[in-house]
C-alpha positions as CSV (number, residue, x, y, z in Angstrom):
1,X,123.4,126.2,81.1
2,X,126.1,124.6,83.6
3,X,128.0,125.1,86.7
4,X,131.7,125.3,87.1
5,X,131.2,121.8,88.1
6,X,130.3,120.8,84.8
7,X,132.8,123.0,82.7
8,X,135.9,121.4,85.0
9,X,134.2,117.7,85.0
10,X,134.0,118.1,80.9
11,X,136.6,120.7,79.7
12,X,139.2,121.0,82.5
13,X,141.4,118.3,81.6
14,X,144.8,119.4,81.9
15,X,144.0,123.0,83.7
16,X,143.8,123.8,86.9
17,X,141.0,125.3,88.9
18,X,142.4,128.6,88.7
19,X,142.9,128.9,84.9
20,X,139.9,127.0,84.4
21,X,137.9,130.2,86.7
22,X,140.2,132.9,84.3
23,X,139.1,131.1,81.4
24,X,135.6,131.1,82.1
25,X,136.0,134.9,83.3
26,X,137.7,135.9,80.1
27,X,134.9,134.3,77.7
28,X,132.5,136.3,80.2
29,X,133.9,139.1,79.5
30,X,134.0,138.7,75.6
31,X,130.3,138.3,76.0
32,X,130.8,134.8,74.7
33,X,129.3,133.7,78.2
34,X,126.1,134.8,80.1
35,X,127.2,134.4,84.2
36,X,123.4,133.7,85.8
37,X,123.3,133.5,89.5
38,X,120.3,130.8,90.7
39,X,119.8,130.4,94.3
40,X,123.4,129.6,96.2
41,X,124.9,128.4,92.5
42,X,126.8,130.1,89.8
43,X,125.9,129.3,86.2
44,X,126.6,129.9,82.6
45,X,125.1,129.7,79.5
46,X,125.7,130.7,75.5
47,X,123.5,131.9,73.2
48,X,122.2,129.4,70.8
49,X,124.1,130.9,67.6
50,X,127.2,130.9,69.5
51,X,126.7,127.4,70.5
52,X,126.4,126.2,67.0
53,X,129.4,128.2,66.2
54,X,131.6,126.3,68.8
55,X,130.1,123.2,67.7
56,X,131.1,123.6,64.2
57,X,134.9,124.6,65.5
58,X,135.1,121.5,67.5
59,X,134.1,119.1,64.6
60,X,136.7,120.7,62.3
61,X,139.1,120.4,65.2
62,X,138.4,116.5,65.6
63,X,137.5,117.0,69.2
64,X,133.7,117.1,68.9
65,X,133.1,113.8,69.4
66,X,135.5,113.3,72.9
67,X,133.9,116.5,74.1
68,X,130.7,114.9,73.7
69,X,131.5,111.6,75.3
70,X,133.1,113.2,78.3
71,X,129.9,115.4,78.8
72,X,127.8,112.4,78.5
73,X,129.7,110.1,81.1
74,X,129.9,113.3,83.5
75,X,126.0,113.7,83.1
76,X,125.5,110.4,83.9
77,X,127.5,110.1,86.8
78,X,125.5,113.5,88.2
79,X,122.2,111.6,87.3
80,X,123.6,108.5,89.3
81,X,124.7,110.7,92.2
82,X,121.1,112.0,92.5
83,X,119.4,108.6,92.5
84,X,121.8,107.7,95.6
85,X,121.1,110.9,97.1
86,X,117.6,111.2,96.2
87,X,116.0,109.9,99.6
88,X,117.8,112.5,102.0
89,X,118.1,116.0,103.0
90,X,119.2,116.6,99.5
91,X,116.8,115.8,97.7
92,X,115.1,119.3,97.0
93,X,118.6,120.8,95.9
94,X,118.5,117.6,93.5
95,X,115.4,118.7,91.9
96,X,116.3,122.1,91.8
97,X,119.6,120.7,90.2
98,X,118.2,118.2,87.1
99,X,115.5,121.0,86.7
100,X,118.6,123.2,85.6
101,X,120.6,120.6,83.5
102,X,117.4,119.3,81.8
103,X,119.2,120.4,78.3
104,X,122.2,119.0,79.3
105,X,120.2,115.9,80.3
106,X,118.8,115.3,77.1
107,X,121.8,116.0,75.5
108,X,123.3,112.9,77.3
109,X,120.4,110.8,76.6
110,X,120.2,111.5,72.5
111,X,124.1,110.3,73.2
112,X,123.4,107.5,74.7
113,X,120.9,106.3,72.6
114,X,122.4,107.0,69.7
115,X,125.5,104.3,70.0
116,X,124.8,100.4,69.2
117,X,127.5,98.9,71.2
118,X,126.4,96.9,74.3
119,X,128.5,100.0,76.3
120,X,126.2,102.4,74.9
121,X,123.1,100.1,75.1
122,X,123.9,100.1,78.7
123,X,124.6,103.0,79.2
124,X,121.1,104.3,77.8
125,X,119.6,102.0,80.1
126,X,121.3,103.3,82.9
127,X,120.6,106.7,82.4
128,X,117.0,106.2,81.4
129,X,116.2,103.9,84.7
130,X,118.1,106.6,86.9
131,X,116.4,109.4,86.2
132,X,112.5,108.0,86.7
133,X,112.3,109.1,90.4
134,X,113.2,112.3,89.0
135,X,110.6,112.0,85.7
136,X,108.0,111.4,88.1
137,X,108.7,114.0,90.7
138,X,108.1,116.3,87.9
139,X,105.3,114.6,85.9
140,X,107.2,114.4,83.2
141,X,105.7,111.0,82.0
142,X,105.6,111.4,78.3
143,X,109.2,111.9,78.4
144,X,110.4,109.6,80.0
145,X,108.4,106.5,78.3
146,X,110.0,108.1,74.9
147,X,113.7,107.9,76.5
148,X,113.2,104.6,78.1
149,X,111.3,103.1,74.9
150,X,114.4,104.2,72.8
151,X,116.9,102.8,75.8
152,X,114.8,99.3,75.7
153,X,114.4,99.1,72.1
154,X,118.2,97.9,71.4
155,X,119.3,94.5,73.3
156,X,122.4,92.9,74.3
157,X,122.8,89.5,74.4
158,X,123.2,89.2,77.9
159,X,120.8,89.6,80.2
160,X,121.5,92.8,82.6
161,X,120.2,94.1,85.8
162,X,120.3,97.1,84.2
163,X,117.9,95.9,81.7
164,X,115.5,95.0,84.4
165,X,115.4,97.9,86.0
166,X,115.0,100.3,82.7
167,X,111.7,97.7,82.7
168,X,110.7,98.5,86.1
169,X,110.8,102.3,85.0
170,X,109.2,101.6,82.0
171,X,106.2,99.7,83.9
172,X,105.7,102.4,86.4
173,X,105.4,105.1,83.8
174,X,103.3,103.0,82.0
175,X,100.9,102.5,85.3
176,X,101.1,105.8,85.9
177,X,99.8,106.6,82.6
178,X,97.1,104.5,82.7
179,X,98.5,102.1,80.4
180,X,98.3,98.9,82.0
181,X,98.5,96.5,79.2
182,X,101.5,98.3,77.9
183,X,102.7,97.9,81.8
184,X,101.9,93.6,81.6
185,X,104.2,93.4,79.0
186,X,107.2,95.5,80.5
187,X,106.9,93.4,83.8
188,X,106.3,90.1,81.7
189,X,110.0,90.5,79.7
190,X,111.1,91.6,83.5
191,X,109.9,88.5,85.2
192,X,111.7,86.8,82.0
193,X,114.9,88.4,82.7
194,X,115.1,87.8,87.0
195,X,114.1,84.0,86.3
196,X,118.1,84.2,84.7
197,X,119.5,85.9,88.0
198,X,118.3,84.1,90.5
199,X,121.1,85.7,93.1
200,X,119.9,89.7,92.3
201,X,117.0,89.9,94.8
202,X,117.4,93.6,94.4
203,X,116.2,93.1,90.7
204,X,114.1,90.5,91.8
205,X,112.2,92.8,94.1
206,X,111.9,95.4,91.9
207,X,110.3,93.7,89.0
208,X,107.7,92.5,91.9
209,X,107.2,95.4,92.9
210,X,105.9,96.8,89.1
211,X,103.9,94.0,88.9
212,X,101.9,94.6,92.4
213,X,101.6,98.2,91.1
214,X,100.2,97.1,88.1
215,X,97.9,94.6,89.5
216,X,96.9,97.6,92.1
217,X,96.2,100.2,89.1
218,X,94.3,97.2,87.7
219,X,91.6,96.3,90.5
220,X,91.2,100.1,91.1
221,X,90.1,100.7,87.9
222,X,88.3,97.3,87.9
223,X,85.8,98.7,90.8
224,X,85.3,101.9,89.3
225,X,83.9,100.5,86.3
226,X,81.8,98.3,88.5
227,X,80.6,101.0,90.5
228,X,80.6,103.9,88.3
């Protein structure tokens, strides 16, 4: 599913906003595209067989693999946009919105993921860190430690920010999970990482801030084994 958003951000290169809408409206009527109204938003979507079909197309046309790059750095400039929006008025329409692209998401994320370049290392840590506010707002835990393990399993050899904060993520999941030992070690490699950049108290004060959750999560279950 996307919005017109998406198909311009992605496809539109070259066209303008007008014979982008006629083109969409055209494949609409061929039945090619489902037009879905949710809420105030116009989306579309293709069946599944169709999908694959335009898939195979674009791989014979040697264009499959800048289609899927373009929709990957557009998904994670949306997922960015929602971080820095996330504390405001907005932030309702920006669940409502990542609820909607979650197929989208994940398609960005197996992208991501799946290059071993330091660009594409970071920018599977990127994407992974952004999205935990949204991960957690919808208690989707499990998924999210499985993105950010596969983000954090490939280093650089520099030391990153973004690093640090795919840690932080990583830790709070793991706390929220349950998993404190898990959580140690994610704010142990973080703590190893700030002591490099001294100057970044914003990566500074999050890494402290996963540990003080940890050590939280750790005296409350501390007391109720004491007293239960």
């Amino acid at each position: 599913m996307f919005e017109l958003n998406d198909a311009n951000g992605i496809c539109g290169l070259g066209m303008s906003p007008e014979d982008l809408l006629d083109a969409l409206a055209s494949l609409v009527d061929k039945s090619i595209l489902i037009r879905e109204e949710s809420g105030t938003a116009v989306c579309f979507r293709m069946l599944e067989t169709l999908r694959e079909y335009g898939r195979e197309k674009a791989v014979e046309a040697a264009e499959f693999a800048d289609l899927r790059r373009r929709h990957h750095d557009w998904y994670q400039r949306l997922v960015v946009e929602a971080e820095a929006e996330w504390i405001s008025a907005y932030q309702l329409e920006w669940i409502t919105r990542l609820e909607h692209e979650t197929s989208n998401l994940r398609e960005a994320l197996e992208f991501s993921v799946a290059g071993d370049d330091d660009a594409a290392i970071e920018s599977s840590l990127t994407m992974t860190a952004t999205l935990l506010l949204f991960w957690l707002t919808r208690g989707r835990f499990n998924e999210g430690h499985n993105w950010l393990g596969h983000a954090l399993a490939r280093k650089t050899g520099d030391s990153t920010a973004e690093r640090a904060k795919a840690l932080y993520a990583a830790s709070v999941l793991a706390e929220v999970q349950g998993d404190l030992s898990v959580a140690a070690d994610f704010v142990a490699e973080g703590e190893a990482l700030v002591a490099q950049m001294p100057g970044d108290k914003v990566t500074h004060a999050r890494i402290a801030h996963a540990d003080a959750l940890r050590d939280l999560q750790w005296r409350s279950s501390s007391r109720m084994l004491a007293f239960g």
